[in-house]
GUDOGU-258021 format. One record per residue: x, y, z of N, C-alpha, C in turn; residue number from 1; residue in three letters. Coordinates in Angstrom, 3 decimals. Example, Ala and Ser with C-alpha at 12.3 -4.5 7.8 and 13.67 -1.06 7.14 Angstrom:
BEGIN
ATOM	13.190	-5.690	7.800	12.300	-4.500	7.800	13.200	-3.300	7.800	1	ALA .
ATOM	12.850	-2.250	7.080	13.670	-1.060	7.140	12.900	0.030	7.870	2	SER .
***
This chain:
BEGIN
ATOM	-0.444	-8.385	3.851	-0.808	-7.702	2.609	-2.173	-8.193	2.153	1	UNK .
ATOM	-2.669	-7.128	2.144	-4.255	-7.608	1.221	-4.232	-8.247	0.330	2	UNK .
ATOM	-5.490	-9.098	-0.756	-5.098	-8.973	-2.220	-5.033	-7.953	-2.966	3	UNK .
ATOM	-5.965	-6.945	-2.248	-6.196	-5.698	-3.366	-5.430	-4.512	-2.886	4	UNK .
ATOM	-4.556	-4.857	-2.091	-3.995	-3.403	-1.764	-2.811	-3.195	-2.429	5	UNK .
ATOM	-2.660	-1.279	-2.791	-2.177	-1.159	-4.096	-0.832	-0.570	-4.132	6	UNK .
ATOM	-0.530	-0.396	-4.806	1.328	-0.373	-4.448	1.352	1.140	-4.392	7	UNK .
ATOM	1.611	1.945	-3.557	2.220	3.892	-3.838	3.096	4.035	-3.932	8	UNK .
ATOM	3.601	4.106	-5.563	5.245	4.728	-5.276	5.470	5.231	-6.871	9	UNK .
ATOM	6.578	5.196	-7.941	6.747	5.719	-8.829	6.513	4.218	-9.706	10	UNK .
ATOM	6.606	4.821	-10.537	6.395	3.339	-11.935	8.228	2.980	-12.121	11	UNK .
ATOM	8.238	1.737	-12.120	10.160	1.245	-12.171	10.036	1.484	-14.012	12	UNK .
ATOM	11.646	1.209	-14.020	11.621	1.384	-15.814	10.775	-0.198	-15.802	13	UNK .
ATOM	11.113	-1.264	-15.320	10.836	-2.599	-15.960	8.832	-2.227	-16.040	14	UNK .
ATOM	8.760	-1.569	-15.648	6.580	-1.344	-16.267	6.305	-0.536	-17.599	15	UNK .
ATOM	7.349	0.314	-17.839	7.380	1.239	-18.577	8.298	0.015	-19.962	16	UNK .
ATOM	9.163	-0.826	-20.090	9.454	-1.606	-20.685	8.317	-2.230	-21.012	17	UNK .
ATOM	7.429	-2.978	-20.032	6.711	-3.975	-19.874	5.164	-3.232	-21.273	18	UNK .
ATOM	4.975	-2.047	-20.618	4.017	-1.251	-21.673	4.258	-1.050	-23.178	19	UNK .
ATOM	5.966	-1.207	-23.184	6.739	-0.750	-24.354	6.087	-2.199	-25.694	20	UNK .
ATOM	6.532	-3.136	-24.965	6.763	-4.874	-25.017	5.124	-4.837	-25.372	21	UNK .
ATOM	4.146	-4.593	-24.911	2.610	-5.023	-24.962	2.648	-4.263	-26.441	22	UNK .
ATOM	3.103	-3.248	-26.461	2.628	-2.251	-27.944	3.424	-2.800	-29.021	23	UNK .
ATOM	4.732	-3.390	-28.448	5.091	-3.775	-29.921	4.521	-5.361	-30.211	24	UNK .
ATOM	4.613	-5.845	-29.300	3.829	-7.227	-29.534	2.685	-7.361	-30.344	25	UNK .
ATOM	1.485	-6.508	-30.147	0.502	-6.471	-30.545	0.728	-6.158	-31.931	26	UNK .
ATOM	1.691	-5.136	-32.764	2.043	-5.001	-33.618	2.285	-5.773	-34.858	27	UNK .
ATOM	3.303	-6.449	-33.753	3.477	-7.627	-35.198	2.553	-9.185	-35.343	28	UNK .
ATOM	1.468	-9.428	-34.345	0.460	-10.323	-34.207	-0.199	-9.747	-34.897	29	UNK .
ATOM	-0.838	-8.804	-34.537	-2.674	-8.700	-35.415	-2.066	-8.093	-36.189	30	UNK .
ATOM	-2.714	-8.908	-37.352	-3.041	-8.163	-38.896	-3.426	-6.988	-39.063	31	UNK .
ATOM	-3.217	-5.880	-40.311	-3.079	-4.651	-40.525	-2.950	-3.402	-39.124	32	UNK .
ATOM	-2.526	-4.140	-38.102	-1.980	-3.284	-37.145	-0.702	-2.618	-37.549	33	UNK .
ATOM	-0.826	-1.196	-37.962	0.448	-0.295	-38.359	1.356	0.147	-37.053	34	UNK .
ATOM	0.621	0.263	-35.849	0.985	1.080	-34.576	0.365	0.951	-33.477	35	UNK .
ATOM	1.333	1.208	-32.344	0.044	0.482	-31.054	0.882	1.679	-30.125	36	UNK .
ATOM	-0.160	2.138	-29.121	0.216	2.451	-27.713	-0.726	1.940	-26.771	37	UNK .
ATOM	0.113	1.903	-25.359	-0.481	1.482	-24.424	-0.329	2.857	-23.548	38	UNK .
ATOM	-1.169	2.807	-22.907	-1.324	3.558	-22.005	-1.864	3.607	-20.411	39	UNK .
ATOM	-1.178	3.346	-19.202	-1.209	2.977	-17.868	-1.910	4.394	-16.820	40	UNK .
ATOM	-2.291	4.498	-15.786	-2.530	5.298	-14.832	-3.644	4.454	-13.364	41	UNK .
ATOM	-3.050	5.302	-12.665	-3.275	4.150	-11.271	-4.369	5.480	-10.367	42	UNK .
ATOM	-4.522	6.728	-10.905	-5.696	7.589	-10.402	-4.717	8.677	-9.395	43	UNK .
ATOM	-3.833	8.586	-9.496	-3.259	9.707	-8.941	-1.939	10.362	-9.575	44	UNK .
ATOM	-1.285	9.403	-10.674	-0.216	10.930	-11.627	-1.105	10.708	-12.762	45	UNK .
ATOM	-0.885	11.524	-13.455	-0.884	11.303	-14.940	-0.957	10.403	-15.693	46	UNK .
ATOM	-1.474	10.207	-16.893	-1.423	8.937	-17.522	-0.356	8.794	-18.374	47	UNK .
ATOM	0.413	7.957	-18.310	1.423	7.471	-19.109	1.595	6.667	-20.689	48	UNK .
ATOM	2.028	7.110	-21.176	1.718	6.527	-22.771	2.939	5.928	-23.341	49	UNK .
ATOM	3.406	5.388	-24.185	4.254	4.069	-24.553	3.886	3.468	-26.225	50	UNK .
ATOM	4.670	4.426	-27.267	4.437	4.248	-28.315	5.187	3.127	-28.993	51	UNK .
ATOM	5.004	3.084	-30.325	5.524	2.214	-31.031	6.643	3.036	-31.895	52	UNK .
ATOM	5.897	4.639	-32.323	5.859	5.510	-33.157	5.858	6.587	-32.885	53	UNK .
ATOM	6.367	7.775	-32.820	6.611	9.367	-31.892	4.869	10.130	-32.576	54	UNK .
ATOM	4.667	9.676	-33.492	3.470	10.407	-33.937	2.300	9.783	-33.404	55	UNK .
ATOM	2.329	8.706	-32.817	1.440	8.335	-32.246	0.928	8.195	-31.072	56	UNK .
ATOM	2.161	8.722	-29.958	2.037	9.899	-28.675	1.447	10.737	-29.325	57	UNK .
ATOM	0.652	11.221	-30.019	0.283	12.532	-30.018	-1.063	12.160	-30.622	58	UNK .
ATOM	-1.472	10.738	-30.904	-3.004	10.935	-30.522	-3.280	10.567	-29.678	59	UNK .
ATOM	-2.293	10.310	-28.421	-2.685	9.989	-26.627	-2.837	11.321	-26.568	60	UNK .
ATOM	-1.802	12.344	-26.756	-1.606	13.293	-26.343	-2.742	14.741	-26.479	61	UNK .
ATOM	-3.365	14.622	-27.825	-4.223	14.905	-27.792	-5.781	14.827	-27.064	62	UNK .
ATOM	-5.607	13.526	-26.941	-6.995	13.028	-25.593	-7.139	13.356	-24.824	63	UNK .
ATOM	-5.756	13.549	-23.774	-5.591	13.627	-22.732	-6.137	15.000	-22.516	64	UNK .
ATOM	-5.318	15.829	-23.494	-5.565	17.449	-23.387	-7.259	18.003	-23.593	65	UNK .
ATOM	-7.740	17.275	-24.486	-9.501	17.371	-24.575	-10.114	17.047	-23.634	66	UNK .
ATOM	-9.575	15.821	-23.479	-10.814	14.915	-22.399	-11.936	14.050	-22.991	67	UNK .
ATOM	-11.303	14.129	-24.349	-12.255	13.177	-25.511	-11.545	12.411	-26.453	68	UNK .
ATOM	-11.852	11.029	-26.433	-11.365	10.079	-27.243	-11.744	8.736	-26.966	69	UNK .
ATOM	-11.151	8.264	-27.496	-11.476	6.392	-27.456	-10.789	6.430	-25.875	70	UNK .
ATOM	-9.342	6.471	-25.784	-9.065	6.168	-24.464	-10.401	6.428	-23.335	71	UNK .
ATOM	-10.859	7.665	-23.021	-11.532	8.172	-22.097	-13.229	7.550	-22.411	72	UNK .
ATOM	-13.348	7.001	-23.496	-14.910	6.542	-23.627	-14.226	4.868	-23.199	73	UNK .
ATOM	-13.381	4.235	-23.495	-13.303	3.141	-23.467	-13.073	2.562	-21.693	74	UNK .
ATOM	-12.866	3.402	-21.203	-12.119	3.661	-19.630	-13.821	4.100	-19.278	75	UNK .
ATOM	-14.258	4.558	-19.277	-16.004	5.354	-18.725	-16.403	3.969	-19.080	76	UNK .
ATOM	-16.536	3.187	-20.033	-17.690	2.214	-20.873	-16.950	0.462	-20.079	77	UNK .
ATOM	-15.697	0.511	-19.582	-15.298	-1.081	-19.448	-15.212	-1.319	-20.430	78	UNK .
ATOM	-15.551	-0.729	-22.041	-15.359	-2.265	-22.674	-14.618	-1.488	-23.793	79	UNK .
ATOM	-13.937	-2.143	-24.979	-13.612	-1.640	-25.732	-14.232	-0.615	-27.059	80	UNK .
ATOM	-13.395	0.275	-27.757	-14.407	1.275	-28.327	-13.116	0.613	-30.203	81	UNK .
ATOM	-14.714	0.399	-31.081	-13.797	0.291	-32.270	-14.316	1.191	-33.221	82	UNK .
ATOM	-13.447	1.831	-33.790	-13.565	3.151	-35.001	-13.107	2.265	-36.133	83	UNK .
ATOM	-14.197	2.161	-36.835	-13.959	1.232	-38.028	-13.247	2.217	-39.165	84	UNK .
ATOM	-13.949	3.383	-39.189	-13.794	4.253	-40.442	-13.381	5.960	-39.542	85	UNK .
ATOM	-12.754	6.306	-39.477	-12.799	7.510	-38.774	-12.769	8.875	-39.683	86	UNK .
ATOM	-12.864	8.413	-40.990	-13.660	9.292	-42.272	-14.846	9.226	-42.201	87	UNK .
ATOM	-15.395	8.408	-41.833	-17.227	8.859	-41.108	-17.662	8.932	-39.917	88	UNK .
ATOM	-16.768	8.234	-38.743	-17.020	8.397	-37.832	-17.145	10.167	-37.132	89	UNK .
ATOM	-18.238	10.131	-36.461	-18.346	11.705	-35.860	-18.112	11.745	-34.566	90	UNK .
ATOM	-17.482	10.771	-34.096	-16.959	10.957	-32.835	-15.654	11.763	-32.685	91	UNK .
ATOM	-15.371	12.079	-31.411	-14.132	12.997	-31.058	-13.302	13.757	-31.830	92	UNK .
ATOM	-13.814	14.953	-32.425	-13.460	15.573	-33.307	-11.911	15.802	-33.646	93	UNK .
ATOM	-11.083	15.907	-32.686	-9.775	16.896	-32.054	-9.379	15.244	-32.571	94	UNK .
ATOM	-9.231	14.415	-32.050	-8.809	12.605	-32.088	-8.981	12.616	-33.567	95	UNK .
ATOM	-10.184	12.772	-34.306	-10.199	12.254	-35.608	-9.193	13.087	-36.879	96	UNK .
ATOM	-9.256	14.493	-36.498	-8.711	15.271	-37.359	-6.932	14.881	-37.264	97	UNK .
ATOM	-6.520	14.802	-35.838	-5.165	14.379	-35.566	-5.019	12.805	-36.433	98	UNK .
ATOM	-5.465	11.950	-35.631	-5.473	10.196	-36.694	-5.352	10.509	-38.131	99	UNK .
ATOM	-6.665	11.398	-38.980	-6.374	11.344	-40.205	-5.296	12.075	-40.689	100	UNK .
ATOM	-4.658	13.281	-39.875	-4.058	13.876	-40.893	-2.632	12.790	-40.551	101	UNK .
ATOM	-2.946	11.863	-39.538	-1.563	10.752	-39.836	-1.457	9.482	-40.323	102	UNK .
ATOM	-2.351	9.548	-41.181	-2.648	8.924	-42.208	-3.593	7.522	-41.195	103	UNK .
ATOM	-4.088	7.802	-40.086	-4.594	6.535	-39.346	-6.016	6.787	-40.179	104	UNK .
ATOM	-6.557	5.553	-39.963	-7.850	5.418	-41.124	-9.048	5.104	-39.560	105	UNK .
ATOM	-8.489	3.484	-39.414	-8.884	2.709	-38.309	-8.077	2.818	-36.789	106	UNK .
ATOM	-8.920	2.542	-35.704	-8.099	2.272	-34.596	-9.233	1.776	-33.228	107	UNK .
ATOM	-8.407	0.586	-32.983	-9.355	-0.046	-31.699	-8.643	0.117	-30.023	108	UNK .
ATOM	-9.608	0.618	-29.238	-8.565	0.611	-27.851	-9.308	-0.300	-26.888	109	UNK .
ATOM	-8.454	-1.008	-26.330	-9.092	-2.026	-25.353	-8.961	-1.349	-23.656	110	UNK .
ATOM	-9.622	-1.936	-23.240	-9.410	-1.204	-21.662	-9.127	-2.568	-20.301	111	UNK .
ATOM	-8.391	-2.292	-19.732	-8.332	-3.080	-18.636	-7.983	-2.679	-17.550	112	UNK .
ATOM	-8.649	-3.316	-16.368	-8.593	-2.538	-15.423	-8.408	-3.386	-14.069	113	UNK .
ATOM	-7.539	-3.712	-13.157	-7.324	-4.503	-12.025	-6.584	-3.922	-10.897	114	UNK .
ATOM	-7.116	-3.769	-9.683	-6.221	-3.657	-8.522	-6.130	-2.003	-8.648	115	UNK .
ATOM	-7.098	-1.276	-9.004	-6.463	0.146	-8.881	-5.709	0.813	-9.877	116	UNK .
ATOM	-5.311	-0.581	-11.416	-4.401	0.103	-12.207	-5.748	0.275	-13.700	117	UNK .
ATOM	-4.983	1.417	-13.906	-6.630	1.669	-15.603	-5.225	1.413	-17.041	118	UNK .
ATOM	-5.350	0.196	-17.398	-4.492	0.139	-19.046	-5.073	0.317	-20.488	119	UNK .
ATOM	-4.758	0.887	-21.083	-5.479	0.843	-22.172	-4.641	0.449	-23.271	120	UNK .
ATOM	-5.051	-0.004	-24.456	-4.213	-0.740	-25.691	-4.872	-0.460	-26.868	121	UNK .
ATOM	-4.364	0.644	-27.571	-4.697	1.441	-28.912	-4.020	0.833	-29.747	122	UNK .
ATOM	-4.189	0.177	-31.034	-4.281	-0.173	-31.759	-4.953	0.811	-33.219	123	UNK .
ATOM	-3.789	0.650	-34.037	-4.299	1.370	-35.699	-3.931	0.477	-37.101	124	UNK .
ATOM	-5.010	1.733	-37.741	-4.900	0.657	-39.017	-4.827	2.006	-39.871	125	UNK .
ATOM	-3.812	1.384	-41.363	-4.158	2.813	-42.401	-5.679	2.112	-43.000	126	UNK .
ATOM	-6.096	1.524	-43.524	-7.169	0.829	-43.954	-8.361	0.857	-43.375	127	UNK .
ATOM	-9.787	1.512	-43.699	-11.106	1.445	-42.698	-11.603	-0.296	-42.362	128	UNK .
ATOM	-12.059	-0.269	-41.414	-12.186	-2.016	-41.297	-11.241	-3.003	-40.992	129	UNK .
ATOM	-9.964	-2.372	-40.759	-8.678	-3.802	-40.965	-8.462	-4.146	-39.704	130	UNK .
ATOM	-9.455	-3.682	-38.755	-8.977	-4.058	-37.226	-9.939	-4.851	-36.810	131	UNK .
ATOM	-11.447	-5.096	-37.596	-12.598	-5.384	-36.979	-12.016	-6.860	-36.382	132	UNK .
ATOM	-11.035	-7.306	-36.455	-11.199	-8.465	-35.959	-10.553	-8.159	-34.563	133	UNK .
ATOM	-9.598	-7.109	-34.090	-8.796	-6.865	-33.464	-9.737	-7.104	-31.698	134	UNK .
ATOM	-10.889	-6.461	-31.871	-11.332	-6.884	-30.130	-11.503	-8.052	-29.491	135	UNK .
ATOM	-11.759	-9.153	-30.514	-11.722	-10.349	-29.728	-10.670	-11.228	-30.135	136	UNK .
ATOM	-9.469	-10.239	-30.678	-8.410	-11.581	-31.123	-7.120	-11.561	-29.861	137	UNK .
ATOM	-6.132	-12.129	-30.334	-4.931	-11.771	-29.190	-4.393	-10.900	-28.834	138	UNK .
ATOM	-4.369	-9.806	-28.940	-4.353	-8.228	-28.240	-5.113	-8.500	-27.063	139	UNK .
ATOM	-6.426	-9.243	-26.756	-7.246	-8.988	-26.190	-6.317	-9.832	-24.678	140	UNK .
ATOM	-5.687	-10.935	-25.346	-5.210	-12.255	-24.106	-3.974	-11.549	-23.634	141	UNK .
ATOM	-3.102	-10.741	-24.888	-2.266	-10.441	-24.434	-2.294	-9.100	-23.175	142	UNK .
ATOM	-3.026	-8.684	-23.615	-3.494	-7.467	-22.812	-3.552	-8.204	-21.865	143	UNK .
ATOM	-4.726	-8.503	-20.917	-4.900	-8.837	-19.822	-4.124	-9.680	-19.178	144	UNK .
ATOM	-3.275	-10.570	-19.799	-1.814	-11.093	-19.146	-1.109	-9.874	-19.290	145	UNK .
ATOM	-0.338	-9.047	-19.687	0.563	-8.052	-19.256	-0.194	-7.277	-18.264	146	UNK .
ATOM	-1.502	-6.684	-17.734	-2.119	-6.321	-16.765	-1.841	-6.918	-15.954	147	UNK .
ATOM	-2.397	-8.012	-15.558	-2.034	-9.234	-14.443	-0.847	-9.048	-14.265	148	UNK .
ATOM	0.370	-9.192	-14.911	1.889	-9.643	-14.562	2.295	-8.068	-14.016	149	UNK .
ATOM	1.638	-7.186	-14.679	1.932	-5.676	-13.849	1.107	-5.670	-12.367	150	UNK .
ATOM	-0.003	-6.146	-12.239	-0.358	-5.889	-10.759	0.355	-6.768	-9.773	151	UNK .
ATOM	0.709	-8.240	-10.394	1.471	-9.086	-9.505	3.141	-8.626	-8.855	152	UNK .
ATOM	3.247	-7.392	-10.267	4.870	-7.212	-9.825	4.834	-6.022	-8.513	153	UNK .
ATOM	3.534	-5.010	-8.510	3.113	-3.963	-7.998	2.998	-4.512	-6.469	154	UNK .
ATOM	2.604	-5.468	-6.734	2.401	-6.421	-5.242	3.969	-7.179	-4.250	155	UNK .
ATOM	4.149	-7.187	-5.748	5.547	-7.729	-4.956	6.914	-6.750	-4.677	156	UNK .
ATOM	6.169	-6.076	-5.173	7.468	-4.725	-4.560	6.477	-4.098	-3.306	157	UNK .
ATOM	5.132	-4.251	-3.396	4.706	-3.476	-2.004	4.765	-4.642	-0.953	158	UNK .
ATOM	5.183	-5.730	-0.895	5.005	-6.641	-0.201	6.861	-6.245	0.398	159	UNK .
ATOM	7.858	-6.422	-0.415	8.903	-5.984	-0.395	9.427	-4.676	0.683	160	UNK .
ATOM	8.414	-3.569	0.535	9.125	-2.573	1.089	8.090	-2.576	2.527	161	UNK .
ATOM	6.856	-3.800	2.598	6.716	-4.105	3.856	7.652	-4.281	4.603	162	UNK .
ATOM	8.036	-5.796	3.933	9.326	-6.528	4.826	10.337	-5.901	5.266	163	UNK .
ATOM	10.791	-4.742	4.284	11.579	-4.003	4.526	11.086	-3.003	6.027	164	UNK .
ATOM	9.652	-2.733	6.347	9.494	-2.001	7.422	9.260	-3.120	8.302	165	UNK .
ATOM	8.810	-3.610	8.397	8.745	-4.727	9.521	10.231	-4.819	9.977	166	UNK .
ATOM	10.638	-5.168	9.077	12.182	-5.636	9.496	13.157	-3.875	10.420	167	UNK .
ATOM	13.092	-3.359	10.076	13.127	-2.111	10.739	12.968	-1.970	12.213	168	UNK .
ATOM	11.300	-1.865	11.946	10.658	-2.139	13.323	11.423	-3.307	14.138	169	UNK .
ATOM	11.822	-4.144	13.794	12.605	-5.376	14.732	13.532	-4.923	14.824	170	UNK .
ATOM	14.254	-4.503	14.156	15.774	-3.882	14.878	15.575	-2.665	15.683	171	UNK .
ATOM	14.766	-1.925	15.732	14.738	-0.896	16.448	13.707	-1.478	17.636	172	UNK .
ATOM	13.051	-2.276	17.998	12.326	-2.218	19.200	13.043	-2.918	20.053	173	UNK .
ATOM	14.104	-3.313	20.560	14.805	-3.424	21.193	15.414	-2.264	22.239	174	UNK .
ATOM	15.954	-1.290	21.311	16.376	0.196	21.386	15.063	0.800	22.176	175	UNK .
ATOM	13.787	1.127	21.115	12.777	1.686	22.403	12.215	0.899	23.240	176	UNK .
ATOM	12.496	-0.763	23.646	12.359	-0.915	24.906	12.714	-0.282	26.002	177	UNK .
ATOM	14.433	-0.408	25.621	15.072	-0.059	26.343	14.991	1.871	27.513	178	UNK .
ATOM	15.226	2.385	26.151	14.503	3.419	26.475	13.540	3.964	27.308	179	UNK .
ATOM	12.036	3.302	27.154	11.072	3.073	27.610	11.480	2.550	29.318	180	UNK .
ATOM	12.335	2.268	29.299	12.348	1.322	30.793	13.390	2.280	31.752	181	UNK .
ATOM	14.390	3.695	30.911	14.716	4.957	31.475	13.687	5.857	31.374	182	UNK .
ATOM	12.603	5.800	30.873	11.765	7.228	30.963	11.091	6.878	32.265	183	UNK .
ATOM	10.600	5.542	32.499	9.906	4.713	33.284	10.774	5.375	35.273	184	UNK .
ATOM	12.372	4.877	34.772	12.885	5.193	35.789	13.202	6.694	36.261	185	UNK .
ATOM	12.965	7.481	35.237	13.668	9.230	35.458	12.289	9.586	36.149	186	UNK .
ATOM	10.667	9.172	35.613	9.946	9.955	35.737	8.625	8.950	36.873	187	UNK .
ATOM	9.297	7.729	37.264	8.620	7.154	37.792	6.974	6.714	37.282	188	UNK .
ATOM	7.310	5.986	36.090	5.725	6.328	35.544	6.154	5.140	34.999	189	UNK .
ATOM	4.026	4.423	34.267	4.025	3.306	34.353	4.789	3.100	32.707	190	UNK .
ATOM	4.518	1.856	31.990	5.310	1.541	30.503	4.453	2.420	29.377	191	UNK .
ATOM	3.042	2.275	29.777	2.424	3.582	28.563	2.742	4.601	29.031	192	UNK .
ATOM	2.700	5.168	29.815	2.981	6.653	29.701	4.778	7.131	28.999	193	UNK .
ATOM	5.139	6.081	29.561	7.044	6.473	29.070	6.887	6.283	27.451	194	UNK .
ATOM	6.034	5.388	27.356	6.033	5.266	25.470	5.117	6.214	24.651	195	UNK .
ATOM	4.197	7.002	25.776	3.274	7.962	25.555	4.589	9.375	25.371	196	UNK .
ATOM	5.645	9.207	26.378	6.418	10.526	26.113	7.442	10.279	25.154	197	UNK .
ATOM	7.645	8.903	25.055	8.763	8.856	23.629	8.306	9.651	22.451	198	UNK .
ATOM	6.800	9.044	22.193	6.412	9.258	21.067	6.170	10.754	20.338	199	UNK .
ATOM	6.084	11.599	21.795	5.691	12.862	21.861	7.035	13.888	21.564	200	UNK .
ATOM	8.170	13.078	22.168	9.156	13.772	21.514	9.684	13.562	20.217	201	UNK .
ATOM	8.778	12.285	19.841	9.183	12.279	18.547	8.365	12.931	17.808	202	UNK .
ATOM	7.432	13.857	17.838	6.394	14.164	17.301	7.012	15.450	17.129	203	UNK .
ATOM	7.279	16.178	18.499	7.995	17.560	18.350	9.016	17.729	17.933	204	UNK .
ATOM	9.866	16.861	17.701	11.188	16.941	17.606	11.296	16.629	15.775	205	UNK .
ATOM	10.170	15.963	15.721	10.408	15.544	13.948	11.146	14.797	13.819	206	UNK .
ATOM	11.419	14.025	14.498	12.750	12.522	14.441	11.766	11.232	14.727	207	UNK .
ATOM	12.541	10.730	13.941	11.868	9.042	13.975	12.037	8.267	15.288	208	UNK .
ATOM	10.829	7.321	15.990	10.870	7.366	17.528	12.437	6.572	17.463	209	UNK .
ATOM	12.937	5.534	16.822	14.050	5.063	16.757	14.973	5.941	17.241	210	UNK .
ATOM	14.948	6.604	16.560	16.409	7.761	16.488	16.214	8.891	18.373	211	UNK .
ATOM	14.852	8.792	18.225	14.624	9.431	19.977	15.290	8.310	21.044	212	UNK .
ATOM	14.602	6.926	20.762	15.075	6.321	21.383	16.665	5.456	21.769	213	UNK .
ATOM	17.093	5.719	20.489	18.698	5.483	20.687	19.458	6.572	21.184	214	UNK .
ATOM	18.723	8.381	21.887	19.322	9.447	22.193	19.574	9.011	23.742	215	UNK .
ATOM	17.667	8.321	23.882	17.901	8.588	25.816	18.623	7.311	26.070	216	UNK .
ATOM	18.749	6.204	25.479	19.561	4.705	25.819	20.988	5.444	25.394	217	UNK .
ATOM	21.854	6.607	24.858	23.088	6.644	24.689	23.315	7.597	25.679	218	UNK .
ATOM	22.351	8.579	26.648	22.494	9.815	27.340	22.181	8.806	28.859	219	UNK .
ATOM	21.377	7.490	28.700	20.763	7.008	29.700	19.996	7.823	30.557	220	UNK .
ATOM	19.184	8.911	29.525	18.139	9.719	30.760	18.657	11.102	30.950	221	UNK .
ATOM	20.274	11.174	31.382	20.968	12.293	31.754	20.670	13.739	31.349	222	UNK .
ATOM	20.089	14.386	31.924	19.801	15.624	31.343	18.732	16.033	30.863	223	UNK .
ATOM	17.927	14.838	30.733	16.708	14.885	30.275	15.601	15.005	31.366	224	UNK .
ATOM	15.971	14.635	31.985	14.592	14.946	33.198	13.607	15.610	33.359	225	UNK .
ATOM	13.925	17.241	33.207	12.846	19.107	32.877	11.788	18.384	31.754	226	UNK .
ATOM	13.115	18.266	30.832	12.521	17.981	29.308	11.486	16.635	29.041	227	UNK .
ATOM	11.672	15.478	29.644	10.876	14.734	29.577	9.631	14.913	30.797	228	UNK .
ATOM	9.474	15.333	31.836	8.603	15.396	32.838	7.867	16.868	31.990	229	UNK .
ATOM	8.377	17.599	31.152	7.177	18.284	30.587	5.750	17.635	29.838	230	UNK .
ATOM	6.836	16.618	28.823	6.094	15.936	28.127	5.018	15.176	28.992	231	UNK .
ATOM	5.202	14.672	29.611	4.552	13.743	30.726	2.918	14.071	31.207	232	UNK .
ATOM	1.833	14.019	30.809	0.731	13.664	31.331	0.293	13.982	32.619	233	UNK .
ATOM	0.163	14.916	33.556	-0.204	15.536	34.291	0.956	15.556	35.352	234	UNK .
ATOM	1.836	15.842	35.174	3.221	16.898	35.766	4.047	17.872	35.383	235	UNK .
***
């Protein structure tokens, strides 16, 4: 396993907890923080959001649908974006009109980014100004430890469903040895070419070479002869 190589598969509930846990945390630490979401995406589903508050999915939700907001400037910029006053601020129109009419005044989003994963950590205030302290306080530590502990877990489940194929591969190469050493004998040919025609019937056949190779070790060859000397490399 690399260090940086990245896990492909679905998000478990325990990340979606783990996002839950960062938003409420932040909540009750920093001062005049009313509401927090976090928000995860790894560049190929959707971005995922994780409120504190049902109304406050819906100033992710709104972003997402524009393509304008703190999330998406703070994610472009690396660094964090803070809206002190969003009664004067003239940024992201669609974002500001949604925040105020929910009574959000202030709101800071932090961005972090490791191993392929993009997090972000929105933070609000009803009050203009009540967050200015919010970018360099503990939101900031906590953030990037729950990042970290999410790429380490990402790793250890892709490390996991290695072992899990490796281990596979060992129980089954036994089986296409074996195999390999009847194609060898039906068709008189050397060890690549018999593993050159396993593979080929596994290709046509749409079966895993395992499952080819536990057919001709249970048939021992029988019947197969036409069928494998087609496959075969100049006969």
């Amino acid at each position: 396993m690399l260090p940086d190589q990245e896990y492909e598969g679905p998000e478990p509930a325990s990340t979606v907890r783990t996002l839950q846990r960062l938003a409420e945390t932040c909540v009750r630490t920093v001062p005049a923080c009313c509401g927090a979401v976090t928000t995860l995406s790894d560049g190929e589903d959707e971005r995922r959001a994780s409120a504190t508050h049902p109304d406050l999915a819906a100033l992710v939700a709104v972003q997402l649908d524009s393509g304008d907001g703190p999330i998406q400037t703070a994610i472009d910029s690396g660094a964090p974006v803070d809206a002190e006053d969003l009664l004067t601020d003239e940024r992201w129109p669609d974002y500001r009109a949604m925040a105020l009419g929910s009574g959000v005044r202030a709101s800071v989003t932090l961005p972090f980014h490791r191993a392929g994963i993009d997090i972000t950590l929105n933070l609000y205030g009803f009050r203009a100004g009540s967050l200015e302290h919010a970018v360099h306080g503990c939101a900031a530590v906590i953030g990037e430890e729950t990042t970290a502990s999410l790429v380490r877990d990402r790793r250890y489940r892709a490390a996991l469903t290695e072992v899990g194929q490796l281990a596979t591969a060992l129980r089954s190469r036994p089986v296409i040895d074996q195999a390999g050493g009847i194609v060898m004998c039906v068709l008189g040919c050397d060890a690549e070419e018999a593993y050159g025609v396993l593979r080929q019937v596994s290709q046509v056949s749409n079966r895993k070479l395992a499952d080819v190779a536990a057919g001709v070790v249970r048939t021992k060859g029988r019947g197969l002869e036409r069928a494998l000397a087609r496959l075969a490399p100049g006969r």
